[in-house]
Residue frames as a rotation matrix with the C-alpha (Angstrom) as fourth column:
UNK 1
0.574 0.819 0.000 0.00
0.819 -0.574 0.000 0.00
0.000 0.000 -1.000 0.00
UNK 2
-0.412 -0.708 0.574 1.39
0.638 -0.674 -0.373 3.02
0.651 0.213 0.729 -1.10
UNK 3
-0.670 -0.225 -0.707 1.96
0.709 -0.476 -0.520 6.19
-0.219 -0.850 0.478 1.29
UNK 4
-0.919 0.336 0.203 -1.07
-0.039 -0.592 0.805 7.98
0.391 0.732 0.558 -0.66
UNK 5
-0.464 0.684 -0.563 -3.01
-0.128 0.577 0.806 5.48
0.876 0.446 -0.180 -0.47
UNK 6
-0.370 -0.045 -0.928 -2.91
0.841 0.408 -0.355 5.39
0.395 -0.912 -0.113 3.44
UNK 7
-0.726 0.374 -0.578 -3.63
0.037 -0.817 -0.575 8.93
-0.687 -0.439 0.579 4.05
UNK 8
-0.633 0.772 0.066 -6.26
-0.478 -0.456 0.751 8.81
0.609 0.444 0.658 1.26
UNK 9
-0.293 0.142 -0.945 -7.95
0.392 0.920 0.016 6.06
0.872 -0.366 -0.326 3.70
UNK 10
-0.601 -0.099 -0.793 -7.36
0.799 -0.072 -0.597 7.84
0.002 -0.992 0.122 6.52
UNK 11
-0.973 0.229 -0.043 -8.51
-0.228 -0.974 -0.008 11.36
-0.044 0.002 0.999 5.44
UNK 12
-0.562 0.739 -0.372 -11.95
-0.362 0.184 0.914 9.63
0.744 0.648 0.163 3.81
UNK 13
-0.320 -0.286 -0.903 -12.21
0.470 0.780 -0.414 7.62
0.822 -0.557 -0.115 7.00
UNK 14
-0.820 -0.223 -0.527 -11.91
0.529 -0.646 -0.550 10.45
-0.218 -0.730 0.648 9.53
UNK 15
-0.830 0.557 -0.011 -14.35
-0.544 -0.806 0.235 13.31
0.123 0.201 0.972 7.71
UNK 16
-0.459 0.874 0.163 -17.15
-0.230 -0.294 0.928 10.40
0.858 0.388 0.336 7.69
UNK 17
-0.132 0.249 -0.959 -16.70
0.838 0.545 0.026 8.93
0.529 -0.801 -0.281 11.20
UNK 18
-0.753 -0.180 -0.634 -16.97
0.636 -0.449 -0.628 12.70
-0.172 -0.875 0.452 12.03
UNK 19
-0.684 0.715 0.143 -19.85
-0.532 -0.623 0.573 13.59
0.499 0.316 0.807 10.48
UNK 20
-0.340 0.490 -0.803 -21.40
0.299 0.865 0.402 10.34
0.892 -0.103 -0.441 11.42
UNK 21
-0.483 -0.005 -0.875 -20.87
0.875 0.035 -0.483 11.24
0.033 -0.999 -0.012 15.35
UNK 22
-0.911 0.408 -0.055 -22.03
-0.407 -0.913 -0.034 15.12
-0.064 -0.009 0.998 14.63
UNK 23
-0.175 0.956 -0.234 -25.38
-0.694 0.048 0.718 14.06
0.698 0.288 0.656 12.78
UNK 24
-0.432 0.055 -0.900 -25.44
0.494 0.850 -0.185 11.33
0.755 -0.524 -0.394 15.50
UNK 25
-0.674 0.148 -0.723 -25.67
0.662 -0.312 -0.681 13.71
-0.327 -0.938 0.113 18.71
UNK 26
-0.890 0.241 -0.386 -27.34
-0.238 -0.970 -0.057 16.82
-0.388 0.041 0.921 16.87
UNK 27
-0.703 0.535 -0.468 -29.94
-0.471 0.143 0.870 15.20
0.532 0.833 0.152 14.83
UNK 28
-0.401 0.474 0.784 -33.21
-0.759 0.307 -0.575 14.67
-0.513 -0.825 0.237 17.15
UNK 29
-0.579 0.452 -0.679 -34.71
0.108 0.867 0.486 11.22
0.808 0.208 -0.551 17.36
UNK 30
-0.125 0.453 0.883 -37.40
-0.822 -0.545 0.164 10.11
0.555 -0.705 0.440 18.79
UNK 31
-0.779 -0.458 -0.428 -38.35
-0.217 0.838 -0.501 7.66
0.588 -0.297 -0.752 21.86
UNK 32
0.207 0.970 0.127 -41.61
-0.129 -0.101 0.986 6.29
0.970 -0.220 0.104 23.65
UNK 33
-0.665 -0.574 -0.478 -41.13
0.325 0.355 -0.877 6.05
0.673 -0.738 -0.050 27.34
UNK 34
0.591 0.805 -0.058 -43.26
0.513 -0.319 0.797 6.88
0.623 -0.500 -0.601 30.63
UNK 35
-0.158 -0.887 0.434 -42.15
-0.321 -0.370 -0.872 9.58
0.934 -0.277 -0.226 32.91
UNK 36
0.417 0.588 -0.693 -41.93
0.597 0.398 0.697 8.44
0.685 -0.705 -0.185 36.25
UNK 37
0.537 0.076 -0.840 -40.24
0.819 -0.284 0.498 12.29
-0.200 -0.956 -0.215 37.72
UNK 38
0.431 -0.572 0.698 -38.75
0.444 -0.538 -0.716 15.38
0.785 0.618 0.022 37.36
UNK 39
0.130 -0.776 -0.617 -35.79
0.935 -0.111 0.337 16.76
-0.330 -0.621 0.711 39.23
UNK 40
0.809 -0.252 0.532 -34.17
0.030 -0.884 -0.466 19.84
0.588 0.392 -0.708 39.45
UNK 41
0.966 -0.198 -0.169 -30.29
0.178 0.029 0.984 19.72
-0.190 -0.980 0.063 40.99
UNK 42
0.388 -0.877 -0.283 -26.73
-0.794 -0.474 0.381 21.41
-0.469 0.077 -0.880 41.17
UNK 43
0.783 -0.594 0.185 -24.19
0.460 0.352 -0.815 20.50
0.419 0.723 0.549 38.34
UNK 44
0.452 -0.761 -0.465 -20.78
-0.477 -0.647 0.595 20.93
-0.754 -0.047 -0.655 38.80
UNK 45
0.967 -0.205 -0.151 -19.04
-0.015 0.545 -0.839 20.86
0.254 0.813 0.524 35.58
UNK 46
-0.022 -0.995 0.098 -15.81
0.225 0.091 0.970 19.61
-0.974 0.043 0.222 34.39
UNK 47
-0.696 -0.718 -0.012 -14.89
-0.194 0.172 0.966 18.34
-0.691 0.675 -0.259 31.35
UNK 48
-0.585 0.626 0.516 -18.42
0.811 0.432 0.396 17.56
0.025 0.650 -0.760 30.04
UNK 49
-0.418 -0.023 -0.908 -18.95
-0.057 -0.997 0.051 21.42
-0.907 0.074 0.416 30.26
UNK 50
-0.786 -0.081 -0.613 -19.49
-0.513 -0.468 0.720 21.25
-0.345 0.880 0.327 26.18
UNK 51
-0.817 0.518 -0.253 -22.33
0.354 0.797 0.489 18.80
0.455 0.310 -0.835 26.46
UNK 52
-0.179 0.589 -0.788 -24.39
0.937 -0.143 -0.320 21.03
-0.301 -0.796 -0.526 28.63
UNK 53
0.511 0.317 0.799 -26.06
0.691 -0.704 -0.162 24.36
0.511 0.635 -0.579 27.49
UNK 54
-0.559 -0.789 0.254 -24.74
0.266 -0.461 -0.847 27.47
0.785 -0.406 0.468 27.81
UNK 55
-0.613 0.357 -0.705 -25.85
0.710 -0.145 -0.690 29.54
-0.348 -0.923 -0.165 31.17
UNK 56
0.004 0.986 0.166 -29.25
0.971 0.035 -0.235 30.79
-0.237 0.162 -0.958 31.24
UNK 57
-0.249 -0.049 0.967 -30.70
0.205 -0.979 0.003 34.16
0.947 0.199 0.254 30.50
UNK 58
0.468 -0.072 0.881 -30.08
-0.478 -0.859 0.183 36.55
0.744 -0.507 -0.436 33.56
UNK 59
0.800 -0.600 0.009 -27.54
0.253 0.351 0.901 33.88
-0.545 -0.718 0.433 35.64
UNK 60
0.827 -0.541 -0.152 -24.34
-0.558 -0.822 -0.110 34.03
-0.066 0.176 -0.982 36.41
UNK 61
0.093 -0.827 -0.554 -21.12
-0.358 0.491 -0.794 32.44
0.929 0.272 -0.250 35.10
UNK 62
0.393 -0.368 0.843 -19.80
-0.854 0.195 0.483 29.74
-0.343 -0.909 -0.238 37.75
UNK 63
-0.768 -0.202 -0.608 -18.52
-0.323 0.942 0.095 26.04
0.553 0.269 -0.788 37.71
UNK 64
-0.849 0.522 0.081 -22.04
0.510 0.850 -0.128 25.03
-0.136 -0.068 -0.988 39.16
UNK 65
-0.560 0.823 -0.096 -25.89
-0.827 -0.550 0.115 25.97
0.042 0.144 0.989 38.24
UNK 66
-0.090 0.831 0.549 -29.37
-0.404 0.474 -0.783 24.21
-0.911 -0.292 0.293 38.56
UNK 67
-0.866 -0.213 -0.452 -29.94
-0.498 0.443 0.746 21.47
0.042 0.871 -0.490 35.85
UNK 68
0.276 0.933 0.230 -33.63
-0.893 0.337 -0.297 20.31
-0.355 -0.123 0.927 35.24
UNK 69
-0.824 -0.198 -0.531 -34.17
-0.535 0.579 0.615 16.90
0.185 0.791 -0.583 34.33
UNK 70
0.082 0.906 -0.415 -37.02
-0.973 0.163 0.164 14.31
0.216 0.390 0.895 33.20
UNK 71
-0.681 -0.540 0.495 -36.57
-0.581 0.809 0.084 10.88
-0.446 -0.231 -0.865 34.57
UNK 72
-0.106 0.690 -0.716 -37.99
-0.983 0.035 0.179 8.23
0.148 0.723 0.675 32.38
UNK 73
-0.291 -0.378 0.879 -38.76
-0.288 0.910 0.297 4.23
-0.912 -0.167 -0.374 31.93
UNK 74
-0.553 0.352 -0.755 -38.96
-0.760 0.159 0.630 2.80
0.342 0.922 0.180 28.31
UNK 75
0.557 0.828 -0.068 -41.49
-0.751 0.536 0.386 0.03
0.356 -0.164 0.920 27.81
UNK 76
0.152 -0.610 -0.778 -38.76
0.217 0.788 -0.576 -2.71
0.964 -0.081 0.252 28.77
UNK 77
0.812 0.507 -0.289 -38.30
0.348 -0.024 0.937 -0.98
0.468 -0.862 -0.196 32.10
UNK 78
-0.283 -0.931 0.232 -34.87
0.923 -0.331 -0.199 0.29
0.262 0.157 0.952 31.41
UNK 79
0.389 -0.056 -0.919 -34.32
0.178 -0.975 0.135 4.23
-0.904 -0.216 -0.370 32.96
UNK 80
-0.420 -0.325 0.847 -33.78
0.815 -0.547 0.194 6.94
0.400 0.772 0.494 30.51
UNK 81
0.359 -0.090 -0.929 -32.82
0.302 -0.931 0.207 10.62
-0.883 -0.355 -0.307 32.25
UNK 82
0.411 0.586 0.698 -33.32
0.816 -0.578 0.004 13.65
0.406 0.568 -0.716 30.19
UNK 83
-0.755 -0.111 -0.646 -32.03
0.384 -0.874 -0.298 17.13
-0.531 -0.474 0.702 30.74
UNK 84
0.508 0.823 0.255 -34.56
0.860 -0.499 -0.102 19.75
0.043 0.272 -0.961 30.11
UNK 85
-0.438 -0.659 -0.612 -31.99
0.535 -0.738 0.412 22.78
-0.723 -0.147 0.675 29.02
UNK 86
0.794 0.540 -0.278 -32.81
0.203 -0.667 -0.716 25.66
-0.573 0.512 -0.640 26.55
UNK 87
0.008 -0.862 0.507 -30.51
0.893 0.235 0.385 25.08
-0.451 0.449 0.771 23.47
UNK 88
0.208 -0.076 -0.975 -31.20
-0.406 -0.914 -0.015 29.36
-0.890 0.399 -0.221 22.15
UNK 89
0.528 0.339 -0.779 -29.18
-0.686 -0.370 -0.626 28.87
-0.500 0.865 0.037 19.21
UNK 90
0.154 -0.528 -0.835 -27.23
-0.753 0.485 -0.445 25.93
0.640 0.697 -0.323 19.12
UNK 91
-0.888 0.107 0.448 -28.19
0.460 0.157 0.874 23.60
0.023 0.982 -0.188 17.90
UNK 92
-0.868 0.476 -0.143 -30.78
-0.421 -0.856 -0.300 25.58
-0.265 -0.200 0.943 16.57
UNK 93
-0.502 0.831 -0.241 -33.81
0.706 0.555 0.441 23.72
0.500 0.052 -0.865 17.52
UNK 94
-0.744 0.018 0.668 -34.58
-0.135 -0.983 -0.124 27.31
0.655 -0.182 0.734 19.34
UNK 95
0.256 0.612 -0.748 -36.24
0.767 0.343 0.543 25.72
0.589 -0.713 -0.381 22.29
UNK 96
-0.753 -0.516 0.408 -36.40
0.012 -0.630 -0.776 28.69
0.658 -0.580 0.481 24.67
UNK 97
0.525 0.766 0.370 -39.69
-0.743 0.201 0.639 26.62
0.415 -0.611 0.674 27.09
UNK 98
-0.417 -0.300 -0.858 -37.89
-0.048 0.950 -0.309 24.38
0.907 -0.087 -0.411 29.09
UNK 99
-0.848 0.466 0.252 -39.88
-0.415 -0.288 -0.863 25.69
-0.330 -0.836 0.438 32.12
UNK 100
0.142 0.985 -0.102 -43.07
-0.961 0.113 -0.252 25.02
-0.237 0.134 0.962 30.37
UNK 101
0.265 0.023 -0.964 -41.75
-0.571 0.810 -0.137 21.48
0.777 0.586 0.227 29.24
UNK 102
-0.902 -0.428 0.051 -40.32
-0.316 0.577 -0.753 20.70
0.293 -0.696 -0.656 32.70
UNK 103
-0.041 0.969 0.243 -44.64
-0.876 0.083 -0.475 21.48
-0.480 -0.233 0.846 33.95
UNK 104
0.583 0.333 -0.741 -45.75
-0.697 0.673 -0.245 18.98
0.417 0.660 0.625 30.92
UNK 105
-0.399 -0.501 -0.768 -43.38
-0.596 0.778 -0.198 16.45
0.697 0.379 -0.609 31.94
UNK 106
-0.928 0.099 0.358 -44.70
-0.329 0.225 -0.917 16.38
-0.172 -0.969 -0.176 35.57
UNK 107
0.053 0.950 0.306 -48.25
-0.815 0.218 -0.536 16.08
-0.576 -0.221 0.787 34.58
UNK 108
0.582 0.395 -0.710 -47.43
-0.714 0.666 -0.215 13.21
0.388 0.633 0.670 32.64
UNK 109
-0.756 -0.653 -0.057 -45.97
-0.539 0.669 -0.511 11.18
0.372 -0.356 -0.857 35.36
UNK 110
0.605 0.795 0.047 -47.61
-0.746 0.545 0.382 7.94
0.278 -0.267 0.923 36.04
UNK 111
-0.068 -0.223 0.972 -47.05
-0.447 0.878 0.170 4.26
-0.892 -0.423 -0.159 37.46
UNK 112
-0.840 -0.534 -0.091 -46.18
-0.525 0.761 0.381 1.14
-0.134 0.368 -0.920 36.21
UNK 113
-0.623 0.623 0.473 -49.36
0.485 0.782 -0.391 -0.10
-0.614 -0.014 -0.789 36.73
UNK 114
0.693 0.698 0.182 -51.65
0.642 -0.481 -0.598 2.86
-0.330 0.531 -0.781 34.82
UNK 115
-0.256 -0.967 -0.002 -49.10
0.688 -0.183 0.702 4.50
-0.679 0.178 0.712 32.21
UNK 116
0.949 0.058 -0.311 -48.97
-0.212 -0.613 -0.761 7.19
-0.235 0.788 -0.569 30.40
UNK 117
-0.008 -0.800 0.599 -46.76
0.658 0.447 0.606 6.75
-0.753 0.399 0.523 27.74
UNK 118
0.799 0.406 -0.443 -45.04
0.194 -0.872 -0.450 9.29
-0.569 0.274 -0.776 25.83
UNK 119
0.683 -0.511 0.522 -42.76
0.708 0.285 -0.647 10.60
0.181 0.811 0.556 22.87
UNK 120
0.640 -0.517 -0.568 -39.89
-0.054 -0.769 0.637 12.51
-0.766 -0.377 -0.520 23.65
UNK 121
0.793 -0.364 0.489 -38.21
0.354 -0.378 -0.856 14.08
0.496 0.851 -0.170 20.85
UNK 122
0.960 -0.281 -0.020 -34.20
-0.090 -0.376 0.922 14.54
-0.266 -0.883 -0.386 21.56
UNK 123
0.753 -0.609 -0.247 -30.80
-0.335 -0.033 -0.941 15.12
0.566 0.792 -0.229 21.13
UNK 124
0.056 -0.832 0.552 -27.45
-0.992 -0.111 -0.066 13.87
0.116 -0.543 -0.832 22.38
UNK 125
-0.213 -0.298 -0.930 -26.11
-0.020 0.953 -0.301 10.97
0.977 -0.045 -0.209 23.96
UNK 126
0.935 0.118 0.335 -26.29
-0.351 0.149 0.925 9.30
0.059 -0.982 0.180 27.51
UNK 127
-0.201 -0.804 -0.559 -22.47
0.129 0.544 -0.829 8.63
0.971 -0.239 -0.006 28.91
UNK 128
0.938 0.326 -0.116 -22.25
0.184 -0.184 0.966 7.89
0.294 -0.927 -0.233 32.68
UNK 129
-0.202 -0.921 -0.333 -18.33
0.975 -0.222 0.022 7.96
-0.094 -0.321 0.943 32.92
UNK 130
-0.813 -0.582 0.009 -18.49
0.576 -0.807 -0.132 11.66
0.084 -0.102 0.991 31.75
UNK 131
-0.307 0.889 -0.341 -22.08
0.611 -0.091 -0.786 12.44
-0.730 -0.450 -0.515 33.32
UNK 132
-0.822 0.475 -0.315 -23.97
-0.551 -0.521 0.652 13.30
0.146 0.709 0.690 29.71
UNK 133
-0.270 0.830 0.488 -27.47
0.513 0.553 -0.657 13.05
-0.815 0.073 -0.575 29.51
UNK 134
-0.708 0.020 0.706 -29.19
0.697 -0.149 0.702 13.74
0.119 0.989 0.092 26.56
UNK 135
-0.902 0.193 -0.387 -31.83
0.021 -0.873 -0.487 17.06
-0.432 -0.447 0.783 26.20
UNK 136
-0.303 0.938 0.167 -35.39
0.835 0.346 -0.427 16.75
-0.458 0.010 -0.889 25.88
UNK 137
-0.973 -0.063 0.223 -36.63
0.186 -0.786 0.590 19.12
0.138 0.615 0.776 23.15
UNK 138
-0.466 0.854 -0.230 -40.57
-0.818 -0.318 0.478 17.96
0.336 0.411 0.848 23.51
UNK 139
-0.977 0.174 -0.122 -42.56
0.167 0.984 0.069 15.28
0.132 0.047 -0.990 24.25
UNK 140
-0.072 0.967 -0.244 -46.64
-0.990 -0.039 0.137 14.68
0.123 0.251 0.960 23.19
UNK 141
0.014 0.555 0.832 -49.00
-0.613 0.662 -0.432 11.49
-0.790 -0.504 0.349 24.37
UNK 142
-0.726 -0.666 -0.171 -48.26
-0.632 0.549 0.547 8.37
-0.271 0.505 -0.820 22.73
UNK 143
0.150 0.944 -0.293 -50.57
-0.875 0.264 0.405 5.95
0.460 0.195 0.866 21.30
UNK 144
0.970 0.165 0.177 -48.72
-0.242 0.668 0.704 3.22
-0.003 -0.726 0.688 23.05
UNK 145
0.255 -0.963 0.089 -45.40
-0.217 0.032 0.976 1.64
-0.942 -0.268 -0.200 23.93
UNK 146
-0.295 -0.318 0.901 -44.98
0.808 0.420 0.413 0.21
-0.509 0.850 0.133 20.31
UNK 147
0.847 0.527 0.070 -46.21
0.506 -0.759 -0.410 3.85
-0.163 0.383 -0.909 18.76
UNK 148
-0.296 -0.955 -0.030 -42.42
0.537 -0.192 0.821 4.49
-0.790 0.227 0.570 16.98
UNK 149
0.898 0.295 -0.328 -41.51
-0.119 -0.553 -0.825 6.42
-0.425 0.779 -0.461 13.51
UNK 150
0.670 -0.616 0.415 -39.07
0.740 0.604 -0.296 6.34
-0.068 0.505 0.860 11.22
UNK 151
0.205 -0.604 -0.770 -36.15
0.342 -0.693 0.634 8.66
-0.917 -0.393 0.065 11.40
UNK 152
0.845 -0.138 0.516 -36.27
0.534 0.191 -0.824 9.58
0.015 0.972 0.235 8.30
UNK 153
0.939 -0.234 -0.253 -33.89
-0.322 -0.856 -0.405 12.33
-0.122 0.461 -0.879 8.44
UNK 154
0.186 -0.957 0.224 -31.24
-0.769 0.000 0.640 10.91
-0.612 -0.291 -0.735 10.29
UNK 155
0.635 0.263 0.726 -31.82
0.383 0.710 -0.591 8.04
-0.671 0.654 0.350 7.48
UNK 156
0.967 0.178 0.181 -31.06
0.252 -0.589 -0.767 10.63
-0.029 0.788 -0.615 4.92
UNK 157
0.802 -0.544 0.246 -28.47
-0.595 -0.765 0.247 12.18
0.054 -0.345 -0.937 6.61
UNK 158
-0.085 -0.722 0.686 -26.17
-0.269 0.680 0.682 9.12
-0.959 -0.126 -0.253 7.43
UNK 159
0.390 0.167 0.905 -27.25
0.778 0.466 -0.422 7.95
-0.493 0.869 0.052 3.63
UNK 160
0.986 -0.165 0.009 -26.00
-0.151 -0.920 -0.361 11.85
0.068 0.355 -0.932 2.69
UNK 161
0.460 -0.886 0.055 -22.58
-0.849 -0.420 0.320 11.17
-0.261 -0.194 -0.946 4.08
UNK 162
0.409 0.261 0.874 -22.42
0.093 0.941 -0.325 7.83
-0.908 0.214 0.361 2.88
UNK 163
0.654 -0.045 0.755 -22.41
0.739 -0.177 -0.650 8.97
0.163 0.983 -0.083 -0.59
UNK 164
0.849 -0.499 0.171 -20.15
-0.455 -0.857 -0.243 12.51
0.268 0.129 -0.955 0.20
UNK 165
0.221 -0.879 0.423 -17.52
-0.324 0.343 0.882 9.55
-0.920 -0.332 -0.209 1.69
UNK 166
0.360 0.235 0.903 -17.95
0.454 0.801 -0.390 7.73
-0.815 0.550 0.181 -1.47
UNK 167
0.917 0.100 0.386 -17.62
0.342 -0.695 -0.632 11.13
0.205 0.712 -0.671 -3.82
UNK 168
0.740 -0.669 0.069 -14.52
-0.638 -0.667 0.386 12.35
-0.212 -0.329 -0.920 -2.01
UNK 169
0.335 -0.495 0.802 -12.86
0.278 0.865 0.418 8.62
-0.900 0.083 0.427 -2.21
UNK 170
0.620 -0.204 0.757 -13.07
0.751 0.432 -0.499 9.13
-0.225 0.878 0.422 -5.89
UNK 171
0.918 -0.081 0.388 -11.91
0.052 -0.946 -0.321 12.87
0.393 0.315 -0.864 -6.01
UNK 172
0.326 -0.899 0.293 -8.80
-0.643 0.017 0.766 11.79
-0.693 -0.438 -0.572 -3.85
UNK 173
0.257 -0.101 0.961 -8.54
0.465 0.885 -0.031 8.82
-0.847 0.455 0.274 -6.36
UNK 174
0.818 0.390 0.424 -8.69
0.442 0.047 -0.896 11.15
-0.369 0.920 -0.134 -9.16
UNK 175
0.885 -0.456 0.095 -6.31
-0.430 -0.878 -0.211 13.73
0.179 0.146 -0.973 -7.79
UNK 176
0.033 -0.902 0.430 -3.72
-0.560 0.340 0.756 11.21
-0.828 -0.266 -0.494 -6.82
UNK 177
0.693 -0.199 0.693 -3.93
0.720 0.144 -0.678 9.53
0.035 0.969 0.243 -10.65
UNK 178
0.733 -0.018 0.680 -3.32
0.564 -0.543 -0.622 12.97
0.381 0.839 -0.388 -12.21
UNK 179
0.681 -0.306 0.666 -1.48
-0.415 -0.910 0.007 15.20
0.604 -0.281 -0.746 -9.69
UNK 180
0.534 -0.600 0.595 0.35
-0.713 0.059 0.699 13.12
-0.455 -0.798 -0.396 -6.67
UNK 181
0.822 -0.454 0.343 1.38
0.566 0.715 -0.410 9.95
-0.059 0.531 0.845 -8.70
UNK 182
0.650 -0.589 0.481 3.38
0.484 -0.167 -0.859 11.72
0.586 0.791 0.176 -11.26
UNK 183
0.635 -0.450 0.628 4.64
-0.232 -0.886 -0.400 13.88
0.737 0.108 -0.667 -8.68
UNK 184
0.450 -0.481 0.752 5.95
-0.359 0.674 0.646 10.91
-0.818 -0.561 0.131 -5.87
UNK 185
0.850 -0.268 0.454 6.76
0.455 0.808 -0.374 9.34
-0.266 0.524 0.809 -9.01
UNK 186
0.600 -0.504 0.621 9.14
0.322 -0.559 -0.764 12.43
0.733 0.658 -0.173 -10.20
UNK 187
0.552 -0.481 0.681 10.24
-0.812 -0.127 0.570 13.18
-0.188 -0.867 -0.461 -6.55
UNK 188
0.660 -0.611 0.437 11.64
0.244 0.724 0.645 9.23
-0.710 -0.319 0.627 -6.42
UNK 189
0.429 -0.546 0.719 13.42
0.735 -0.251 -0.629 9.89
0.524 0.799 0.294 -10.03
UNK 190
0.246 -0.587 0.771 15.25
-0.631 -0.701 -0.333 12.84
0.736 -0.405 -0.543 -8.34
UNK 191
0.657 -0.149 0.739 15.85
-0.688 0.281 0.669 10.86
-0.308 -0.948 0.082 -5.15
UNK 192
0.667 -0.363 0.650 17.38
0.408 0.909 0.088 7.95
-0.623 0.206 0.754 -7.03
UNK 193
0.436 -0.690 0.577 19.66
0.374 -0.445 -0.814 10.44
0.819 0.571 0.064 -9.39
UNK 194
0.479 -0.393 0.785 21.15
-0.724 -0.683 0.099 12.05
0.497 -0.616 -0.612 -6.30
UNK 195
0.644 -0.244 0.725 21.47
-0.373 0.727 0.576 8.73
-0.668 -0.641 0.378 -4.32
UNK 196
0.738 -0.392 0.550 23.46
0.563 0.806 -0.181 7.50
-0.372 0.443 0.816 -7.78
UNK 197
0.538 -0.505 0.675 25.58
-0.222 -0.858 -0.464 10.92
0.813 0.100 -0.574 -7.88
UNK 198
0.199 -0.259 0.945 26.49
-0.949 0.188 0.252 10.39
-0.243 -0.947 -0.208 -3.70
UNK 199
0.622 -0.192 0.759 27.54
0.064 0.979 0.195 6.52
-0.780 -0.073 0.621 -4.61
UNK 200
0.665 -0.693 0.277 29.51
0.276 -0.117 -0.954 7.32
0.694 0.711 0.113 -7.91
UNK 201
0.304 -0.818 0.488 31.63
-0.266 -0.564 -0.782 9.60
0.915 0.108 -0.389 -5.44
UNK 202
0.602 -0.254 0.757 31.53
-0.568 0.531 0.629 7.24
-0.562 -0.809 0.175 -2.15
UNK 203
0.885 -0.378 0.271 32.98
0.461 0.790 -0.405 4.74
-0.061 0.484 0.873 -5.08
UNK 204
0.588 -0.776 0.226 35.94
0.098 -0.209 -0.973 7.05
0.803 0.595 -0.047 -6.32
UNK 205
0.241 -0.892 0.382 37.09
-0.704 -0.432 -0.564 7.69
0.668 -0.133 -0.732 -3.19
UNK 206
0.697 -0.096 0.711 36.92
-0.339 0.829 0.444 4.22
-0.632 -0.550 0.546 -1.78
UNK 207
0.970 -0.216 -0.114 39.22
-0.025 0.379 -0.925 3.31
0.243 0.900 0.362 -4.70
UNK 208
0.454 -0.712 0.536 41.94
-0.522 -0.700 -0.487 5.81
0.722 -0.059 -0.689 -3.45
């Protein structure tokens, strides 16, 4: 494998496993679940600072503030926690009701035994090593636990970069034909005349 060929790999490689992860976290999906509480309690960030909105309108910078969240159970009985933050403009899903969505979540807590069961529309990820939770954007009454949709976008979207990995592959393919070949190929030709200049004159004076 030639030394092109490795960074074309790599470069093609890299741009779609980072789009992949972008349109992953940013791109809401949705999820039926029941809530069964909502919280409201000090954060102190760290490092997962960049996963957490910025600080409200009329607070003040700190390394801790109040962090709403939505505890949930999916139909399987598995937890799934929610923040409830106001993303303003980025990403710009301009949610600026997370007060009025924290209310709505509460009245739709129920029991295991009489559920209400609801869609929550959301972004992000859940890590517990670096305490993310994903951010509730919405959520409206479900017709039941099995009452899904198709993502279409994020469908689209992973099928979008798919093809832009596919388009670039060739455009690196084309440009290393026409442009790097010839020009590794004219670099070694110089490299190998010099190396047979520097050995003619290691020879003459080994002779001596």
């Amino acid at each position: 494998m030639s030394t092109y060929t490795l960074i074309k790999r790599t470069l093609v490689i890299s741009i779609v496993v980072i789009l992949g992860l972008f349109v992953h976290y940013t791109l809401p999906r949705n999820e039926v679940v029941r809530v069964v509480g909502v919280t409201e309690r000090l954060e102190t960030f760290g490092i997962n600072r960049f996963f957490f909105a910025g600080i409200p309108g009329g607070a003040e910078s700190g390394e801790s503030r109040d962090v709403r969240y939505i505890e949930t159970a999916r139909p399987d009985g598995t937890l799934r926690i929610f923040r409830n933050e106001d993303t303003n403009f980025w990403p710009p899903f301009l949610k600026f009701d997370a007060a009025d969505l924290q209310a709505r979540a509460r009245n739709f807590v129920s029991t295991e035994e009489e559920p209400k069961w609801v869609r929550v529309r959301f972004y992000g990820v859940r890590n517990q090593l670096l305490t993310i939770f994903p951010n509730a954007l919405n959520m409206h009454p479900a017709d039941g636990p099995d009452d899904t949709r198709v993502p279409w976008t994020r469908l689209i979207s992973f099928i979008a970069i798919l093809f832009f990995g596919g388009w670039l592959w060739l455009k690196l393919r084309l440009y290393g034909t026409e442009t790097v070949e010839p020009f590794l190929n004219r670099m070694g030709e110089r490299f190998r005349a010099v190396r047979d200049v520097f050995g003619r004159i290691r020879r003459k004076f080994t002779r001596r």
